[in-house]
ZABAGU-53884 format. One record per residue (C-alpha): residue number from 1; residue in one letter; x, y, z. Coordinates in steps of 0.2 Angstrom, whole numbers. Layout:
BEGIN
NUM;a;X;Y;Z
...
# end
This chain:
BEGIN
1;x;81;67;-10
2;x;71;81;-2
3;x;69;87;13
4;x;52;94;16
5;x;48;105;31
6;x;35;106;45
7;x;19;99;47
8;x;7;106;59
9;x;-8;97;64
10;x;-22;95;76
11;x;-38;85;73
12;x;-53;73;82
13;x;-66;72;89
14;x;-72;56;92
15;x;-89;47;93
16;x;-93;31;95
17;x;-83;19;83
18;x;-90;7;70
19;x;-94;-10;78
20;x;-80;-22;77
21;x;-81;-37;64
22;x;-75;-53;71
23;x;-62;-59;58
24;x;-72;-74;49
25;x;-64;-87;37
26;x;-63;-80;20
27;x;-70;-88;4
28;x;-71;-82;-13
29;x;-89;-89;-17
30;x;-96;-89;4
31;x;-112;-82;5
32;x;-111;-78;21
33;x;-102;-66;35
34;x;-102;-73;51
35;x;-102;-58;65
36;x;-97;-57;84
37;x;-100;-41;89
38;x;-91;-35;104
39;x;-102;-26;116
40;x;-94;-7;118
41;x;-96;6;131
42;x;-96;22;130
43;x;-91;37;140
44;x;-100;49;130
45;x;-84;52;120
46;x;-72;38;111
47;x;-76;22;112
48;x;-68;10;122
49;x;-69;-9;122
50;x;-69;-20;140
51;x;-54;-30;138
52;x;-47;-44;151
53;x;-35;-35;160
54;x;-16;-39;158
55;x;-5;-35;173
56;x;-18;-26;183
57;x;-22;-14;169
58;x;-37;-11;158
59;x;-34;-11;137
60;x;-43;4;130
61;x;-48;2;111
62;x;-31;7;105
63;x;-21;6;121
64;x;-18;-10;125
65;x;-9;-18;139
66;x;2;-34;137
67;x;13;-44;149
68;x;29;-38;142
69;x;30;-42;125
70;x;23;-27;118
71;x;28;-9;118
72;x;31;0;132
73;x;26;15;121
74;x;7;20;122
75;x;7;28;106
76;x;13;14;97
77;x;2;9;84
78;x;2;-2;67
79;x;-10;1;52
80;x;-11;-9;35
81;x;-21;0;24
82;x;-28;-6;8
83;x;-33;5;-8
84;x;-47;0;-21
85;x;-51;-18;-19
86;x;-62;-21;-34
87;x;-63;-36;-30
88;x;-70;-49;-44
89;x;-75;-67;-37
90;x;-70;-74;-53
91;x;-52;-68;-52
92;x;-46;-69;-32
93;x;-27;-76;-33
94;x;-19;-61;-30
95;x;-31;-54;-17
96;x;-26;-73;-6
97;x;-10;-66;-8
98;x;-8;-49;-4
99;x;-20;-55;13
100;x;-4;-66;19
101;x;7;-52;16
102;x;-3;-42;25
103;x;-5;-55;37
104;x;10;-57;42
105;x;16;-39;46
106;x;0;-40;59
107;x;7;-53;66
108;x;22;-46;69
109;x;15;-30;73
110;x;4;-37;85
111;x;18;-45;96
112;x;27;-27;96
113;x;12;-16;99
114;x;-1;-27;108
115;x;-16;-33;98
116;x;-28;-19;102
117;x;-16;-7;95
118;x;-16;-14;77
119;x;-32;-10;63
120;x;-33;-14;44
121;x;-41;1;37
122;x;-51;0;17
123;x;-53;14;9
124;x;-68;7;0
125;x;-74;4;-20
126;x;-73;-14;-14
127;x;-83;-23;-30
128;x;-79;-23;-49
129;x;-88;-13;-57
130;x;-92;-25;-71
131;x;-103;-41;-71
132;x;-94;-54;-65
133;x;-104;-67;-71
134;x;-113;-66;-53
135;x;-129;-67;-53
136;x;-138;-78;-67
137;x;-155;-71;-66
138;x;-146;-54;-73
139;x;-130;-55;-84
140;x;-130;-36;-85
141;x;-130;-34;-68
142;x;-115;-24;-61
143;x;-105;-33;-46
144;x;-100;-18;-37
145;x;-114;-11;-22
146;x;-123;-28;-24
147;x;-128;-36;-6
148;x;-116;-51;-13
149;x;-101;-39;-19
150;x;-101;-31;1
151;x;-104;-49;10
152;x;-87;-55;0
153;x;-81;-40;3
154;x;-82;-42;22
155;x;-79;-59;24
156;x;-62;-53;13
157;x;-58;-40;27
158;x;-61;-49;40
159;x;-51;-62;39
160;x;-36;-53;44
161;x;-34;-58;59
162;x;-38;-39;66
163;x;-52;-27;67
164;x;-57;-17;54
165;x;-63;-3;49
166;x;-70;3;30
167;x;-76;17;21
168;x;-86;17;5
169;x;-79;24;-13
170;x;-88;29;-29
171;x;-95;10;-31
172;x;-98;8;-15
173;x;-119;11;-20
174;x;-116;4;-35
175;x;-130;-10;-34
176;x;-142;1;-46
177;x;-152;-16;-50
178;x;-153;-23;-32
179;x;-158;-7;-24
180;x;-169;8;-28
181;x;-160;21;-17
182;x;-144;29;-11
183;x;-152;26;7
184;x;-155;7;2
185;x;-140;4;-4
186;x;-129;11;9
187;x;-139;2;22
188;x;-134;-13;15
189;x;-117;-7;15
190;x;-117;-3;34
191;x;-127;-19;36
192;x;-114;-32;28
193;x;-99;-23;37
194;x;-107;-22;54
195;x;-106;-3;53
196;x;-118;10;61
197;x;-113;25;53
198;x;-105;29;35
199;x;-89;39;45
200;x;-79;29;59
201;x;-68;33;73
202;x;-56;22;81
203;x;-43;24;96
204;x;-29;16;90
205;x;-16;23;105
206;x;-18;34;118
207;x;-25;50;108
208;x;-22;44;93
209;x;-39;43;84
210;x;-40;34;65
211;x;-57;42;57
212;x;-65;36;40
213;x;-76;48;29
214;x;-89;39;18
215;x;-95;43;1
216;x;-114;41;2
217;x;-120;48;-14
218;x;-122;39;-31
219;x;-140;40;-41
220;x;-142;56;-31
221;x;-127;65;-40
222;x;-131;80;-49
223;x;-117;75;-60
224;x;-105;62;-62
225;x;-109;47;-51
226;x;-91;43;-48
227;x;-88;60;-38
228;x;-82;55;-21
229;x;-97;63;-8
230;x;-95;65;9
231;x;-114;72;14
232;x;-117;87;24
233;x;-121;77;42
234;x;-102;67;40
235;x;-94;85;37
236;x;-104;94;53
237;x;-99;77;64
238;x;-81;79;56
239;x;-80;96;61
240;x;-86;95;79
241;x;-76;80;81
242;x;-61;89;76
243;x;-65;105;90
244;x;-65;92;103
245;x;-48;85;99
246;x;-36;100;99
247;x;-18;99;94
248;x;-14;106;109
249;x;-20;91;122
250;x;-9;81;112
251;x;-22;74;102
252;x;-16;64;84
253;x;-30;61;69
254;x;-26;51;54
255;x;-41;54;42
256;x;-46;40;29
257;x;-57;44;12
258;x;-57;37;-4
259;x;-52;52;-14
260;x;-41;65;-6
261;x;-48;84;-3
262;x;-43;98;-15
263;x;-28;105;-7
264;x;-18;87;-4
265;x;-4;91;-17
266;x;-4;75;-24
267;x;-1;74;-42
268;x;1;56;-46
269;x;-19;58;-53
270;x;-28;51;-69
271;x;-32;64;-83
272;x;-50;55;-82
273;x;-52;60;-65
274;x;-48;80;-69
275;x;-58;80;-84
276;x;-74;73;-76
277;x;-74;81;-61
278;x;-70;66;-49
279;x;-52;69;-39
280;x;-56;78;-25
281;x;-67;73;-12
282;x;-86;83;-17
283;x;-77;91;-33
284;x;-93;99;-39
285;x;-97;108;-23
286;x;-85;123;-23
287;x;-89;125;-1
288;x;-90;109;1
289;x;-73;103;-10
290;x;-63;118;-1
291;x;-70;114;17
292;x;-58;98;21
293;x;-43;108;20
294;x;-48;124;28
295;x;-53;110;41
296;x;-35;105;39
297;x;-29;121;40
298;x;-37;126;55
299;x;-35;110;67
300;x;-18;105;69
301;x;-20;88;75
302;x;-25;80;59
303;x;-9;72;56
304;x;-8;60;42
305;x;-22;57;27
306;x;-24;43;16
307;x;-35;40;0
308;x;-35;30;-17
309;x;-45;31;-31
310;x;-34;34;-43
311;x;-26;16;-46
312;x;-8;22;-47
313;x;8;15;-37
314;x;18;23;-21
315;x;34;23;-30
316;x;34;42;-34
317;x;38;59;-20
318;x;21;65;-29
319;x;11;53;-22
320;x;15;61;-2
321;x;15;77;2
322;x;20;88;15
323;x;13;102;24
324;x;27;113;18
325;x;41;110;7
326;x;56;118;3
327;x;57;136;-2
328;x;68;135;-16
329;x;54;121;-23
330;x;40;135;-21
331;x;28;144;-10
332;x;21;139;7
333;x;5;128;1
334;x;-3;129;20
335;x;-9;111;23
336;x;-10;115;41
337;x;0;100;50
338;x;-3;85;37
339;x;7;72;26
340;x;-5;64;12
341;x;-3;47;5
342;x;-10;40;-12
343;x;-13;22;-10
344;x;-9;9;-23
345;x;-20;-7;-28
346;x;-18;-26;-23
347;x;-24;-35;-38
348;x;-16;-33;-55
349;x;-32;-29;-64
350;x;-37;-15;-57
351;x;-19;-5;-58
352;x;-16;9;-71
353;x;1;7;-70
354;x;9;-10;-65
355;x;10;-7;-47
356;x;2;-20;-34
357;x;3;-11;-19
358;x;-5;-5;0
359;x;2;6;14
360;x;6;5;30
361;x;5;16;43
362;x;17;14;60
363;x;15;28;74
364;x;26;30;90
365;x;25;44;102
366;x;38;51;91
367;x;30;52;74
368;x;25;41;62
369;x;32;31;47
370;x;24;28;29
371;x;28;11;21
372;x;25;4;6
373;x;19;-15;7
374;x;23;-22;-13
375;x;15;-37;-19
376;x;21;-38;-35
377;x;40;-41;-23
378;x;34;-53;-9
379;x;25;-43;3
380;x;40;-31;6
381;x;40;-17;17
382;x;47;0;10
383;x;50;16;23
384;x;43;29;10
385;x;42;44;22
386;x;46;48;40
387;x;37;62;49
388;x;45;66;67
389;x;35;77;78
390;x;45;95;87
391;x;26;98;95
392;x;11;97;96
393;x;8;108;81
394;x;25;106;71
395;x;34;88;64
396;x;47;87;50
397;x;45;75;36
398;x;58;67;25
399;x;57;57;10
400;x;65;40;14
401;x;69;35;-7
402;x;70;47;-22
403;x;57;41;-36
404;x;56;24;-42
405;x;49;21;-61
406;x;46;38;-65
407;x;34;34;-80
408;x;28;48;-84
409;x;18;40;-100
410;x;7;29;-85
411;x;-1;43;-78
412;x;-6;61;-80
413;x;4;71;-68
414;x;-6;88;-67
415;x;3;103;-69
416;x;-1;115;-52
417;x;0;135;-53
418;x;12;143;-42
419;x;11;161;-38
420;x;26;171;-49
421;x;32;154;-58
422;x;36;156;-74
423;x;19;150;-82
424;x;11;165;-74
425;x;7;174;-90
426;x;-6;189;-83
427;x;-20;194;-68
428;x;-32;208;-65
429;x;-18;220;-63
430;x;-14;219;-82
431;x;-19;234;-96
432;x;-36;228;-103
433;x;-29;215;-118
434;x;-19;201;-112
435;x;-11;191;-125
436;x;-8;175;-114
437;x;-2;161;-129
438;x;8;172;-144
439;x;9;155;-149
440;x;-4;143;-156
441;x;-6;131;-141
442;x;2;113;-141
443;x;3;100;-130
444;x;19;109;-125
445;x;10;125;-120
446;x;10;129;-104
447;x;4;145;-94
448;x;-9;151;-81
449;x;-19;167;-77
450;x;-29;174;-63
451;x;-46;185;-69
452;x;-49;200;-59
453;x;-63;189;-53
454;x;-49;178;-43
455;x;-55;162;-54
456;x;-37;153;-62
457;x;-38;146;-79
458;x;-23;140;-88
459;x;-16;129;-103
460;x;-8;111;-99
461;x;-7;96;-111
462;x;-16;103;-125
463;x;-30;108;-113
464;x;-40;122;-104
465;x;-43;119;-85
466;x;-48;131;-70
467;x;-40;128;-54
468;x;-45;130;-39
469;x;-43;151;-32
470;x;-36;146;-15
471;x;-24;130;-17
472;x;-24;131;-34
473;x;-28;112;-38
474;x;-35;106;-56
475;x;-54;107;-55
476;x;-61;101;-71
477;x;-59;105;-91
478;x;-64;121;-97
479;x;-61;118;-117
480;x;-52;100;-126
481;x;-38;101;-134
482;x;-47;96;-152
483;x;-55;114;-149
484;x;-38;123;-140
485;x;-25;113;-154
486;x;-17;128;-164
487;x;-27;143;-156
488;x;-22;156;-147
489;x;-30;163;-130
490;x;-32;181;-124
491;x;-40;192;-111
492;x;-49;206;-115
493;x;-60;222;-105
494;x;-79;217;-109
495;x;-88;230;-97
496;x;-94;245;-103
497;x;-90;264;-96
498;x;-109;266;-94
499;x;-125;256;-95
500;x;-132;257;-115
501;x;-149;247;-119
502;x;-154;243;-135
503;x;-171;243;-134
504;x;-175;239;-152
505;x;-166;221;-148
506;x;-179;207;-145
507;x;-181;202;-127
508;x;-173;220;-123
509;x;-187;229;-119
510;x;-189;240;-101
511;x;-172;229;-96
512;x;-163;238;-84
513;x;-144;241;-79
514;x;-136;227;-71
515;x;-133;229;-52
516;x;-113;228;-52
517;x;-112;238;-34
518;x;-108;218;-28
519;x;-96;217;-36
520;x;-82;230;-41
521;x;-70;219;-51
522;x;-66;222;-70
523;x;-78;212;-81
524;x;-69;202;-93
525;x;-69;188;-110
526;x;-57;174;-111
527;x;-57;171;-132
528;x;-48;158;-141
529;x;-44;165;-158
530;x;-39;162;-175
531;x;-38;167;-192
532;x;-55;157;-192
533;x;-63;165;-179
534;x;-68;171;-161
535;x;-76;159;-148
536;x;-79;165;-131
537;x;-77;155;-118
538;x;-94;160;-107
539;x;-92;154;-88
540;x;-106;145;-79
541;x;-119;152;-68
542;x;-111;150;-54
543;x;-95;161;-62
544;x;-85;145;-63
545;x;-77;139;-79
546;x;-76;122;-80
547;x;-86;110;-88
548;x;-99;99;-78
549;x;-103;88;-92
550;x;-103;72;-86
551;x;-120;66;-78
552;x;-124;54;-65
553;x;-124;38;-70
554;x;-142;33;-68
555;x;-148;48;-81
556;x;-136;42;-93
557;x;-143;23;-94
558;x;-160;31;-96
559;x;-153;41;-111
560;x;-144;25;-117
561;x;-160;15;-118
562;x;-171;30;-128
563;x;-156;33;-140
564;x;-158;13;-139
565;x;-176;12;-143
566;x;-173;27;-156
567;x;-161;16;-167
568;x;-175;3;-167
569;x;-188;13;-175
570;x;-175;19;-187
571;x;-172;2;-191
572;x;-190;0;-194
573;x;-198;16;-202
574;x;-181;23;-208
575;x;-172;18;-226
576;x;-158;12;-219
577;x;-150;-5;-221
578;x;-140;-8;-203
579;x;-139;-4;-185
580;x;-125;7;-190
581;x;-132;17;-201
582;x;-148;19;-189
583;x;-136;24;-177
584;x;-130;38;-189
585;x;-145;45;-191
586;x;-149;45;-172
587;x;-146;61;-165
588;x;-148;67;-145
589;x;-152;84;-140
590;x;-150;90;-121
591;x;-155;106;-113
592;x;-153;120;-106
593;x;-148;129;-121
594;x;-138;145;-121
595;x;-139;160;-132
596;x;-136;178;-132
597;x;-152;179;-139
598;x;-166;186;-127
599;x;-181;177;-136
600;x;-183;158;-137
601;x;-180;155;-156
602;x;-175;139;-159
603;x;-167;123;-150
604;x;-156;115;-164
605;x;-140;110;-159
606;x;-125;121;-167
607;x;-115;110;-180
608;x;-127;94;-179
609;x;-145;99;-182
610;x;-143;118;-189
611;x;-129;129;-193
612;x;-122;143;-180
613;x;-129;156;-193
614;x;-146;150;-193
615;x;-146;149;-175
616;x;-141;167;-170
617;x;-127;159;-159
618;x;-110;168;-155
619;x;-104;157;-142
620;x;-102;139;-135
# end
């Protein structure tokens, strides 16, 4: 069992929370939400609810005050929190039961704590994404983002007996047939969950503030739709919120989103989600992905964050982590003051690896516990980790169970860079050839590199990733392992001593020297090699490496449907005798197309349409 070091944190600003949502009698097939909101004043600040007062006192949101049978500690809070719902009308049974598990701890909770200090918290993809035999005017119809998905969704929610609050996930805006907009969408979103803005903030004890980020980009994306985004008004409200709240007043944020920020640590992660550029939260965005944890970093009051997303269990360390760890385990990773937690999922059709479970979350003014609440045993509560604050800006956190089911066959548990391990094969400060695999990769192969450009590559499970330069997390595939499988990879120099034209090239002519007074680095080639061939591996505009080759999800059905309506005509002008071997004589092709060529010659695509040769093509 280890015993991980300090956690500094500070956090939160706060702004007026989301409305509260009357709890309302949950049905699988009601149409219908019924809503009480509570009126809310606000000081200009944190808002805080009139309450009838008890003993003479005032309850602020968060803070309440009982006649005794409560704590006498102001801190003292009680959170369930609930991962990816995906909930399918059809299939509710184990939804009716994880509620009454969760139930039940609330109402314990609230006799302990005083009911304004308890709040379930959803960290969103509340609908199936998957028709769910819904909606009979439209059998292709997905569930997920429909107005019906989000009014079962919050009559689910709010019949827990408690506020609360939600947050939307990659589906979230799913309801591409209902709605014509991102905007539309999320408006219904906000609409059904009595919700004013996408982001939340709740005072659930006395400075103790629970804040939501919501993803509210879908058709929008510029590549894949199930990137988690947080847009550019949440992060500036985030920030400012977080300026307002220092560590040092003794102010305590607990942050929830539905995919975690690139710097977490957590490794319990699908390989899906590294390939397609979906784990973190803005993945694509390479400010906006590094922003939350230099937030982190810098405001020690964020204390604990939670996400989902990946449908895999709490039983592994991996799936928390620490803001430091012990030395002998590796270097300091700097996640300012904050313990993250993967969470699990209720209903059995949506896990990846058997697990049915949801967290919980249970502060004092002397730290905080994270629990396991397991639905597959009864509702029982498991202590996973116990965070005890020194001050303001320093806690120790403990591991309360060494890991449980360690499959590692059920999920892809990414391999992360650490400076001077033993898969650090060579960096800018190498001669100018590097010969990082002397051995033809294997699924076995592992090792990393730093270009003098500061971006990381490396070799793990058959695979070429890049990793992020500043907390080295997995940011997307560079090459497959069908092109890596039996190759070897090397560095070499690529810049010349001096400028040399060749002006008898085509597209050469009156070119001048490229500007490299910007940037001083070395100028290098990554190659994978055989006894075949060469094949550069060319980085993107933006000097990145990885592969953003999955689309959003909107330009991908409109490609579906021409490929669609292609394999008709084939059917009907072609000589062919099925649909299947249409198909095989459909082809796609997608722009823009890359060349070392400086003239536009010719847009087959290498392998398929034309041969490299024909093409003038010396890389992919």
């Amino acid at each position: 069992m280890s015993t991980l070091a300090v956690v500094l944190l500070s956090l939160l600003a706060a702004t007026p929370s989301a409305a509260f949502v009357q709890p309302a009698l949950f049905s699988s097939t009601s149409a219908t939400v019924r809503f009480a909101s509570k009126k809310e004043v606000t000081n200009g600040e944190v808002t805080r609810t009139k309450k009838k007062d008890t003993n003479g006192e005032v309850a602020v949101n968060g803070n309440a005050a009982t006649n005794g049978e409560a704590s006498k500690d102001p801190y003292s809070f009680i959170v369930p929190i609930l991962g990816d719902l995906h909930i399918d009308p059809r299939k509710m049974e184990d939804y009716s039961i994880g509620r009454e598990h969760v139930k039940s701890i609330i109402k314990d909770a609230k006799s302990k704590v005083g009911n304004d200090n308890v709040a379930l918290a959803s960290l969103g993809d509340l609908g199936e994404s998957k028709n769910c035999d819904h909606n009979p005017d439209n059998p292709f119809e997905l569930f997920a983002g429909t107005s019906k998905c989000h009014t079962i969704a919050a009559d689910f929610l709010g019949s827990f007996d408690v506020p609360y609050e939600v947050i939307g996930g990659n589906h979230d805006l799913e309801g591409i047939d209902e709605f014509d907009s991102d905007a539309r969408n999320l408006r219904n979103f906000l609409k059904c969950h009595g919700k004013e803005t996408p982001q939340f903030c709740r005072e659930i004890a006395e400075k103790t503030l629970l804040v939501g980020l919501c993803s509210t980009i879908f058709r929008e994306a510029t590549y894949t739709s199930h990137e988690v985004i947080i847009d550019d008004e949440q992060i500036r409200w985030f920030e400012d919120l977080l300026k307002s709240r220092p560590a040092e007043d003794g102010w305590k944020i607990f942050v929830f989103s539905h995919a975690p920020p690139n710097g977490s640590g957590i490794r319990i992660i699908q390989e899906n989600h590294v390939v397609n550029g979906c784990c973190w939260l803005n993945h694509s965005s390479e400010k906006n992905c590094r922003k939350f944890i230099e937030l982190v970093r810098e405001h020690r009051c964020i204390k604990g964050w939670f996400s989902g997303h990946f449908h895999l269990g709490q039983d592994y360390q991996d799936s928390i982590t620490f803001p430091t760890i012990d030395p002998s385990e590796g270097p300091y990773p700097n996640r300012g003051s904050c313990v993250f937690a993967q969470t699990s999922v209720m209903r059995a059709g949506t896990s990846r690896d058997g697990r049915q479970q949801s967290r919980l979350l249970r502060g004092t003014k002397d730290g905080f516990e994270i629990c396991t609440i397991d639905h597959k045993n009864d509702g029982k509560v498991r202590v996973d980790a116990t965070i005890t604050y020194r001050d303001d800006n320093h806690e120790v956190g403990v591991y309360a169970h060494e890991d449980e089911a360690y499959e590692h066959d059920n999920y892809f548990k990414v391999y992360q860079p650490q400076v001077d391990d033993h898969a650090y094969v060579c960096g800018a400060e190498d001669e100018e050839l590097c010969m990082l695999t002397p051995d033809p990769i294997t699924d076995e192969t592992v090792a990393w590199w730093k270009l003098s450009c500061g971006r990381v590559l490396g070799i793990v499970n058959g695979m070429m990733l890049e990793f992020d330069k500043s907390t080295l997390a997995p940011l997307g595939l560079v090459m497959s392992h069908d092109e890596l499988a039996g190759k070897q990879v090397a560095i070499i120099d690529s810049g010349l001593e001096e400028c040399m034209i060749n002006f008898e090239e085509d597209g050469m002519d009156g070119a001048d020297c490229a500007d490299t007074e910007q940037d001083d680095s070395r100028e290098q080639a990554v190659l994978v090699f055989d006894d075949d061939g060469v094949t550069v591996v060319q980085p993107n505009d933006d000097g990145s490496y990885w592969r953003k080759i999955v689309r959003n999800k909107i330009a991908r059905m409109k490609e579906r449907r021409r490929e669609k309506a292609a394999v008709e005509f084939a059917q009907m002008f072609l000589p062919v005798r099925t649909e299947e071997e249409a198909k095989q004589k459909t082809l796609s092709t997608w722009g823009p197309y890359t060349t070392t060529s400086g003239v536009a010659k010719s847009t087959g695509v290498e392998g398929i349409t034309k041969k490299a040769k024909e093409l003038n093509v010396y890389s992919s």
